[in-house]
C-alpha positions as CSV (number, residue, x, y, z in Angstrom):
1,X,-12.8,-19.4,-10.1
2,X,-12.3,-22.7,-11.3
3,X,-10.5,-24.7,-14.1
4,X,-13.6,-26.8,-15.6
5,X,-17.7,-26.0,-15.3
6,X,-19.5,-27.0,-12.0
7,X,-21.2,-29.4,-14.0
8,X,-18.1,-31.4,-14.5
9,X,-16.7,-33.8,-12.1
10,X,-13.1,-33.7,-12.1
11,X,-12.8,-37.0,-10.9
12,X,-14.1,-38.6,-14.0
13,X,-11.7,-37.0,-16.2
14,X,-9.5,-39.2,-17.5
15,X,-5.3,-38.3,-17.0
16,X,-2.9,-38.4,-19.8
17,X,-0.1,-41.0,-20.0
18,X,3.6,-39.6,-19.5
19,X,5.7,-41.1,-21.4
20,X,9.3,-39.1,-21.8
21,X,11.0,-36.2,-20.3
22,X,14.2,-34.1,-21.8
23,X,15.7,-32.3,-19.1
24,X,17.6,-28.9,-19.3
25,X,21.1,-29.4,-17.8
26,X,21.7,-28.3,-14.7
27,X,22.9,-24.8,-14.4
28,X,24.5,-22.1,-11.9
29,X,22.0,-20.0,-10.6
30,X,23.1,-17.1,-12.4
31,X,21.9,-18.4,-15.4
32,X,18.8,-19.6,-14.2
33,X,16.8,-17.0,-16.7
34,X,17.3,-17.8,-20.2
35,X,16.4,-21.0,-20.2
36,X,12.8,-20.9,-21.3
37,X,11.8,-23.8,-24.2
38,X,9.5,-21.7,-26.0
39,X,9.1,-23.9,-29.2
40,X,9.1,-27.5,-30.0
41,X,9.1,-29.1,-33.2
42,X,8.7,-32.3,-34.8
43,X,10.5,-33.2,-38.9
44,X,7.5,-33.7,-41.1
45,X,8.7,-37.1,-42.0
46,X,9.0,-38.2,-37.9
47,X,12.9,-38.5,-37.9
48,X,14.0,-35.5,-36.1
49,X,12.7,-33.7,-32.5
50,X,14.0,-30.2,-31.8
51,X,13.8,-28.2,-28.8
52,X,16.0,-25.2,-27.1
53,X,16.9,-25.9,-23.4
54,X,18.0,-22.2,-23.5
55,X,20.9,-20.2,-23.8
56,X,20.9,-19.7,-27.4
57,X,21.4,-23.9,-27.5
58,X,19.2,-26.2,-29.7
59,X,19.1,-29.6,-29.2
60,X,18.8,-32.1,-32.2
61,X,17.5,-35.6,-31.1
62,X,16.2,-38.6,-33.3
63,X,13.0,-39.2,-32.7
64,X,12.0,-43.2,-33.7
65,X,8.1,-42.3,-35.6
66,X,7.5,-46.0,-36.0
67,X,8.0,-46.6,-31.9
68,X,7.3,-42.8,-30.7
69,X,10.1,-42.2,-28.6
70,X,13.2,-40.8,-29.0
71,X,15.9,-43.2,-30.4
72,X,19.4,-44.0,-28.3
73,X,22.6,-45.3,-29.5
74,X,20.8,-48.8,-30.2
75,X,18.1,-47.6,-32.9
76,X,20.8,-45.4,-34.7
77,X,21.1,-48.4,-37.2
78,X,17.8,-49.4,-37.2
79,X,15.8,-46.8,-37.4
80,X,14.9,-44.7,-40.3
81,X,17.2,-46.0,-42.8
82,X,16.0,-44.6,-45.2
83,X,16.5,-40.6,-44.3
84,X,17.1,-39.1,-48.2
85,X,20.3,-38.1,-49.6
86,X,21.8,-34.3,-48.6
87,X,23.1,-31.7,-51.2
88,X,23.1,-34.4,-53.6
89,X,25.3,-37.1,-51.8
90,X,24.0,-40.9,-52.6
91,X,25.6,-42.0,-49.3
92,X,21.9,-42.7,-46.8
93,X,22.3,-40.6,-43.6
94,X,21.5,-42.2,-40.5
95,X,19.9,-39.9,-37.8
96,X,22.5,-38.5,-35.4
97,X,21.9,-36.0,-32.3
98,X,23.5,-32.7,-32.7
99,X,24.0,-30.0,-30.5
100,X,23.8,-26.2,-32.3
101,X,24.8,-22.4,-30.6
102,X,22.7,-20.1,-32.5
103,X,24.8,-17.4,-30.9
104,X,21.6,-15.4,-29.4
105,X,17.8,-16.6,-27.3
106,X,16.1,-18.9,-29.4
107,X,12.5,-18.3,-30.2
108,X,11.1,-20.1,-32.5
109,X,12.2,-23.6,-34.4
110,X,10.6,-25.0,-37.5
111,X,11.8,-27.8,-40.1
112,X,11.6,-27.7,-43.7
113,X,11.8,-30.1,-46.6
114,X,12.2,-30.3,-50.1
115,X,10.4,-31.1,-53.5
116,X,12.5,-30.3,-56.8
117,X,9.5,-30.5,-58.2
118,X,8.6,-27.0,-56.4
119,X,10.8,-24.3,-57.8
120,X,11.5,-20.5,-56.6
121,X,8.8,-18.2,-57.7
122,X,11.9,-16.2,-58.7
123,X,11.9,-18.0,-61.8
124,X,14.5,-15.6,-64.1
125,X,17.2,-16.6,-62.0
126,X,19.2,-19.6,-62.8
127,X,22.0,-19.9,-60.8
128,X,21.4,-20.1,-56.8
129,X,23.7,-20.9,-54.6
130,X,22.0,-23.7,-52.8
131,X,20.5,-27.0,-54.9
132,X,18.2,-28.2,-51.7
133,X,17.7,-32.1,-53.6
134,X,14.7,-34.5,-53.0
135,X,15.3,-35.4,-49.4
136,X,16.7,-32.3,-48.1
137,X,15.5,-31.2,-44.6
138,X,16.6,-28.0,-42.9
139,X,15.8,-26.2,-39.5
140,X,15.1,-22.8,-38.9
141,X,16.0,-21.1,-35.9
142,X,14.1,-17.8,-34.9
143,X,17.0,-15.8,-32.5
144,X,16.2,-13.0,-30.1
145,X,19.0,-10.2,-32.4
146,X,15.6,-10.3,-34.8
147,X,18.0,-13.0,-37.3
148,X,17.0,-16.2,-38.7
149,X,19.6,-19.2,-39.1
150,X,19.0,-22.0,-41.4
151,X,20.8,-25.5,-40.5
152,X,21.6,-28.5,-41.9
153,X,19.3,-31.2,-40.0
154,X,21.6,-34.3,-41.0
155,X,24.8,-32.5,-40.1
156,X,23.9,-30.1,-37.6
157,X,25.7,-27.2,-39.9
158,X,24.9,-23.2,-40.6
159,X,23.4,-22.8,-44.1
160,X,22.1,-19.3,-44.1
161,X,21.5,-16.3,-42.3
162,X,18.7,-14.3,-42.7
163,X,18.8,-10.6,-41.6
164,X,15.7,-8.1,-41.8
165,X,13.6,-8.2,-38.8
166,X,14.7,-5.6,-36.2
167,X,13.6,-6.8,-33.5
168,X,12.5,-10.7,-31.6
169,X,11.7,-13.2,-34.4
170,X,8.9,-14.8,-32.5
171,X,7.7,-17.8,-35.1
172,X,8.8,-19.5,-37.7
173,X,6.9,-21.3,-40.3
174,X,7.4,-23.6,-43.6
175,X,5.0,-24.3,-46.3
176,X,4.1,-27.6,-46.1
177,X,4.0,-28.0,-49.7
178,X,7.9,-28.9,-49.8
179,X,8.8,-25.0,-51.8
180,X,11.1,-24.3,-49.1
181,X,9.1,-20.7,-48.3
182,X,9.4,-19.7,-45.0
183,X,7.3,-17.5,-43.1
184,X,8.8,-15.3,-40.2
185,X,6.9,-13.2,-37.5
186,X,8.3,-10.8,-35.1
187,X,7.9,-8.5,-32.8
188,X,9.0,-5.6,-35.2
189,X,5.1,-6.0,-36.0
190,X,5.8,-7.8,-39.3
191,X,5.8,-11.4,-41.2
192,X,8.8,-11.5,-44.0
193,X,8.5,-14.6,-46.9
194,X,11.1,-15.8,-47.3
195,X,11.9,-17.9,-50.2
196,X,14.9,-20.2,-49.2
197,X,15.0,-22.0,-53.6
198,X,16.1,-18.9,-53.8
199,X,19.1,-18.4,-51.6
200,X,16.9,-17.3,-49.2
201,X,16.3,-13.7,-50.7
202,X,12.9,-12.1,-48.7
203,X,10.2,-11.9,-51.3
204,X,7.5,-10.0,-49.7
205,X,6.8,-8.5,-46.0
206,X,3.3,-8.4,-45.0
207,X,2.4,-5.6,-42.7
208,X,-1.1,-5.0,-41.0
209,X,-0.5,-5.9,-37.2
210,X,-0.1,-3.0,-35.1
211,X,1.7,-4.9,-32.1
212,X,4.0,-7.7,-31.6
213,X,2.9,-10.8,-33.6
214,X,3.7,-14.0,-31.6
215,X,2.4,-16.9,-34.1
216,X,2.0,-17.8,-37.3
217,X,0.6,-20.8,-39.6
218,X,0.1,-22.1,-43.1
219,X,-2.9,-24.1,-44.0
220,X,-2.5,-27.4,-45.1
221,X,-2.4,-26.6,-48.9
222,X,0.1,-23.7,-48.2
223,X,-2.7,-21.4,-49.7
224,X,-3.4,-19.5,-46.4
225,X,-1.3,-18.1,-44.0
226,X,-2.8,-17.0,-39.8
227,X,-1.1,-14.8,-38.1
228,X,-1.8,-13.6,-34.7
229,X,-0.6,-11.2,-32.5
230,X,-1.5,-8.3,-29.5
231,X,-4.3,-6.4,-29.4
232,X,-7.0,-9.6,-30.3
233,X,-5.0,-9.4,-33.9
234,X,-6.0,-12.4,-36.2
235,X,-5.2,-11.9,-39.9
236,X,-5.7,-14.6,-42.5
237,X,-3.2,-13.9,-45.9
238,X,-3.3,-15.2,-49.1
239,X,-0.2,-16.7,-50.1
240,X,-0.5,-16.5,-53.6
241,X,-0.7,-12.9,-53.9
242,X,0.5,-11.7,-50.3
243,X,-2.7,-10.0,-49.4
244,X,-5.1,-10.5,-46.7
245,X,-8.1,-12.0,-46.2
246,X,-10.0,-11.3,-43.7
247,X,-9.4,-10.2,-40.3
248,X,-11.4,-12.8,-37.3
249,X,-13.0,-10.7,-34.3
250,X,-13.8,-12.9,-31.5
251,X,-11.0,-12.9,-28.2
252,X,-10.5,-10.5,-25.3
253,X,-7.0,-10.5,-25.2
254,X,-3.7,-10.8,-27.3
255,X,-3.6,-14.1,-29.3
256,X,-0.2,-15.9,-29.2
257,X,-1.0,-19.2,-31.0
258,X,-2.4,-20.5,-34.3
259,X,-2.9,-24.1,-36.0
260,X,-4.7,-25.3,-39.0
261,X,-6.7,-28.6,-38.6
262,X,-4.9,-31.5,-41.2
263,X,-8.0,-31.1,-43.9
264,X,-7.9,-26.9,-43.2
265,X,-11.6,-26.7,-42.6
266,X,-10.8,-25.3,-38.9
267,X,-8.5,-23.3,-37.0
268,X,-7.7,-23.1,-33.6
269,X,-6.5,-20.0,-31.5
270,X,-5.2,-19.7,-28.1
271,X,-5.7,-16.0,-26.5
272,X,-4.5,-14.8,-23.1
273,X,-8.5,-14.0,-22.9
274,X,-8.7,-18.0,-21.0
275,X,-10.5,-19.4,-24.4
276,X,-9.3,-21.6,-27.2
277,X,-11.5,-20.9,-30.1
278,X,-12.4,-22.9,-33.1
279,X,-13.1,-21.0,-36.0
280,X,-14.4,-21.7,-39.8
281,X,-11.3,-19.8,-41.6
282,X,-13.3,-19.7,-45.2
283,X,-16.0,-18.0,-43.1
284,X,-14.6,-16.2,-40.6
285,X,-16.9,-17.6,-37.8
286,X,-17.0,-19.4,-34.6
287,X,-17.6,-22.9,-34.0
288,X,-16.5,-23.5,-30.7
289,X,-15.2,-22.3,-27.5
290,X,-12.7,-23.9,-25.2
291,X,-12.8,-22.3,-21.9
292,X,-10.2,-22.8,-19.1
293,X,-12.0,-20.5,-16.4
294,X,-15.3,-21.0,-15.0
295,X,-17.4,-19.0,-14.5
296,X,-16.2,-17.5,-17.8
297,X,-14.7,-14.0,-16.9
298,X,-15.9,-10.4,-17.8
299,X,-14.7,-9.0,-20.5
300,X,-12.5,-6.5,-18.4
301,X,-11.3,-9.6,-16.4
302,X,-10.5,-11.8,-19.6
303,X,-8.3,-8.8,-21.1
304,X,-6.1,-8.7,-18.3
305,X,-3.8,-10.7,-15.8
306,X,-6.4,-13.4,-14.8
307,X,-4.7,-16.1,-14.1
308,X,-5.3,-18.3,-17.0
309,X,-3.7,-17.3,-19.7
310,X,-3.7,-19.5,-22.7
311,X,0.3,-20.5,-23.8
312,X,-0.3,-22.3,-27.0
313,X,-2.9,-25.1,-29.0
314,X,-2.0,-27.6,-31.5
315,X,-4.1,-29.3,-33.8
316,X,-3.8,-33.5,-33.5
317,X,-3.0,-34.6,-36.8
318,X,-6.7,-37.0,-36.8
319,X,-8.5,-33.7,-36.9
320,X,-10.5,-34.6,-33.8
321,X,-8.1,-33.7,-30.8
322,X,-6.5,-30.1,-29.3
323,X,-3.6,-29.6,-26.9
324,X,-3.3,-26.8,-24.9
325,X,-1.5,-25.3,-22.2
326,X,-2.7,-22.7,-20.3
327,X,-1.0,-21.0,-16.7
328,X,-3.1,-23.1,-14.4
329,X,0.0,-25.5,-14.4
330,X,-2.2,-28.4,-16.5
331,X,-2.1,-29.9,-20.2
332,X,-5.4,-30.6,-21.8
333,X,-6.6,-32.5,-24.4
334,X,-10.0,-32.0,-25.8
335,X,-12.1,-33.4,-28.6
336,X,-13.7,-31.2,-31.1
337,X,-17.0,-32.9,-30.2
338,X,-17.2,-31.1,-26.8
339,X,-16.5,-28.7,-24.7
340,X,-15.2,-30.0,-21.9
341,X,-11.3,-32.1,-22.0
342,X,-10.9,-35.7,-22.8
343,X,-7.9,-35.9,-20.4
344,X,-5.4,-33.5,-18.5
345,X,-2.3,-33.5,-17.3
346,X,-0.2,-31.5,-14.5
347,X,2.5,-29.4,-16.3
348,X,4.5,-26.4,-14.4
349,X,5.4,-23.0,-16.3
350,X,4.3,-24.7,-19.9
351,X,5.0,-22.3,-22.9
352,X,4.5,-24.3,-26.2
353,X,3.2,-27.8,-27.2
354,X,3.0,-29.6,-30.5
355,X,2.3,-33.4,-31.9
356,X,4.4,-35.8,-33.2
357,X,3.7,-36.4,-37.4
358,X,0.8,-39.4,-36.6
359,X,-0.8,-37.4,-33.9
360,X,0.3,-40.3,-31.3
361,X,2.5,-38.2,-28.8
362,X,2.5,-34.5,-27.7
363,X,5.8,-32.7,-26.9
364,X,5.3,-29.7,-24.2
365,X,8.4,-26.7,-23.6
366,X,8.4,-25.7,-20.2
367,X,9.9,-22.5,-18.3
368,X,12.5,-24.3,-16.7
369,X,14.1,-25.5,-20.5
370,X,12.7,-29.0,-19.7
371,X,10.2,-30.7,-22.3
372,X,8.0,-33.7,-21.5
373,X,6.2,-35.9,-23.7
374,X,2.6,-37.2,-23.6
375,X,0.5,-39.9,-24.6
376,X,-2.4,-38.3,-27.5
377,X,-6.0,-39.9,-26.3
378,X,-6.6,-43.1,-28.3
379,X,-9.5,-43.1,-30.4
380,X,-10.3,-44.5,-34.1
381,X,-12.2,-42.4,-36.2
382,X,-15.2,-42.9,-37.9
383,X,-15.3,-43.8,-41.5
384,X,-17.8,-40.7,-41.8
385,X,-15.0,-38.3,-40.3
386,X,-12.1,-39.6,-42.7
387,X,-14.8,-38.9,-45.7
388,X,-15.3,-35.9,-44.1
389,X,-11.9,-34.8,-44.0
390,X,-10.7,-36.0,-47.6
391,X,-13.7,-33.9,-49.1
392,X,-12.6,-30.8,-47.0
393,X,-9.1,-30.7,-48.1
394,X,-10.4,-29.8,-51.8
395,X,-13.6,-27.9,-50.4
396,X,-13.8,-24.3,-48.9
397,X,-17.1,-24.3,-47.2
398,X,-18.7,-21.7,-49.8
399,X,-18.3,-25.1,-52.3
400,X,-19.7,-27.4,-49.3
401,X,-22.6,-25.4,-48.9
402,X,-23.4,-25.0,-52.8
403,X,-23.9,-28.9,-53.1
404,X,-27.1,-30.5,-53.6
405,X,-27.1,-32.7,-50.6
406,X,-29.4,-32.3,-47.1
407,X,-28.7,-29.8,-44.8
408,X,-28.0,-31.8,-42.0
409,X,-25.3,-33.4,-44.0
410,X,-23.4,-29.8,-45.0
411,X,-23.6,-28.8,-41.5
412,X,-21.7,-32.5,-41.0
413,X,-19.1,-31.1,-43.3
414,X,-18.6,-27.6,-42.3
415,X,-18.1,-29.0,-38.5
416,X,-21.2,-27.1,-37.4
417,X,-22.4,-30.9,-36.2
418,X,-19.4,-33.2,-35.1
């Protein structure tokens, strides 16, 4: 068994760059379990990095998005000067690091932010407790006691606590259209809405999974919600009415991670099965495979311990990269053009990646509560892709395909062609 075809020649491969490392503290070997980073995230506007090195810790770092790094002491008061106001106070915050106990494992991370002009769907109540303003932005903080805990990003202080799910809250995910709805899935076999305009008061709880569901994302116009879970479980929801979709048949083996491409045309999902696979969400069909086992494994093999098991994919924010991480102690990078990675990377007991807000840098979470930070393959995209992508974030495919244009040009547009 092998990590790449026969046909490819390792050698020629190219590596990613390593650019940064966050290292867990050093810790008595007692406590050596419990310190897995098993979610990363970026702040949607580049000014914040979270990650847990374990032990119910998150860290809060300032991330510089203009110079891609993390920022020290120096760039304090140069950098992002222009974070907004919080709970109403005209006073600009400058980005500090802060240092939170969530009280319990942490499982899941995701920031929020807000738009006044997006108001609770609960729309008969006038008083709420909380007045999130323009520039607010919060973090979320899935915990192992099945609670959520919402934080002040600026101050580093407890907002809310959400209490519901009964069991691991495994994900965590905002609406990126700034409504402050949050998304929650668990191992209790259940996603819970959340709608945090309101106080945070639960407005629906989606059931159809009959296992643990380990992932969950919105697409880019907060319209669809993927989940996906054990047992090959992936259900696309309609956020508007809390119903779902369609269910997509397709991997061997649970499915633990989920991302929307930027214009929502594709989704990418990671299975235990070996395979990343690209799908048309409006159609429910495949477009491609990623494989990270060659020969590709029975069926029987690909459903069990083989080895090779897929961690997590994100979606680069030009629409024409993946990450993933798989068990085979490497970090790839591929294009949506092929199937074969643009460049890897050695990376030990990896759990979860994602990419900074311009695509330029991924963030990995290790086992050992360390994260390391990699250069994104450099590539300038073609004045035909960016065309492609601002038509398909107001097209579904159905309204692709019903235009009078060639065919080789609709397959162009519904990614059947790259």
């Amino acid at each position: 068994m092998a990590s790449f075809p026969e046909s490819v020649n390792v050698n020629e491969i190219a590596q990613a760059q390593l650019i940064a490392d966050l290292w867990a503290p050093v810790t008595p070997f007692e406590q050596k379990s419990g310190r897995e980073t098993w979610t990363v995230a970026f702040a949607p506007d580049g000014s914040y990095f979270a990650w847990s090195p374990g032990h119910r810790v998150v860290k809060l770092v300032p991330w510089s998005l203009h110079e891609n790094k993390l920022c020290n002491d120096e760039h304090y008061n140069t950098v992002n000067k222009n974070l907004g106001k919080q709970n109403g106070d005209d006073q600009k915050k400058q980005p500090e690091e802060h240092t939170i106990d969530c009280g319990d494992i942490v499982w899941a991370l995701a920031f929020g932010s807000s738009v006044p002009e997006k108001q609770s769907r609960c729309v008969n109540i006038e008083w709420h407790r909380f007045k999130f303003g323009q520039d607010q932005l919060l973090l979320a903080t899935g915990l192992s006691n099945g609670r959520i805990k919402i934080w002040d990003v600026y101050t580093g202080k407890f907002l809310l606590n959400l209490l519901d799910h009964n069991d691991v809250v495994r994900d965590l995910t905002f609406a990126p259209d700034g409504s402050l709805i949050l998304v929650s899935a668990s191992r209790d076999k259940t996603l819970r809405v959340w709608d945090l305009k309101d106080d945070g008061n639960m407005v629906t709880v989606l059931r159809g999974h009959h296992n643990w569901v380990y992932c969950c994302a919105f697409s880019p116009d907060s319209t669809i919600l993927c989940s996906v879970g054990a047992g090959k479980a992936i259900f696309l929801w309609n956020i508007e009415n809390y119903t779902m979709i369609r269910k997509l048949e397709g991997h061997l083996n649970d499915v633990v991670s989920c991302e929307f491409s930027p214009d929502g045309a594709l989704l990418a999902t990671a299975s235990h099965d070996t395979r990343v696979i690209v799908w048309d969400p409006h159609r429910g069909s495949i477009l491609l495979e990623l494989g990270h086992l060659f020969p590709p494994p029975t069926p029987i093999f690909a459903g069990g311990a083989n080895d090779r098991w897929v961690r997590s994919v994100a979606f680069c924010h030009d629409g024409l990269h993946i990450a993933s991480i798989a068990d085979d102690k490497m970090v790839r990078f591929w294009g949506i053009d092929g199937d074969c990675p643009a460049e890897v990377a050695p990376l030990s007991n990896g759990l979860c990646c994602a990419f900074s807000p311009n695509g330029s840098v991924l963030a990995t979470g290790t086992q050992d509560g360390s994260v390391h930070f990699w250069a994104t393959p450099r590539h300038v995209p073609s004045l035909q892709h960016l065309c492609r992508m601002a038509l398909r974030r107001v097209m579904v495919t159905s309204s692709v395909e019903s235009l009078p244009i060639p065919p080789k040009i609709v397959d162009y547009l519904t990614y059947r062609t790259i």
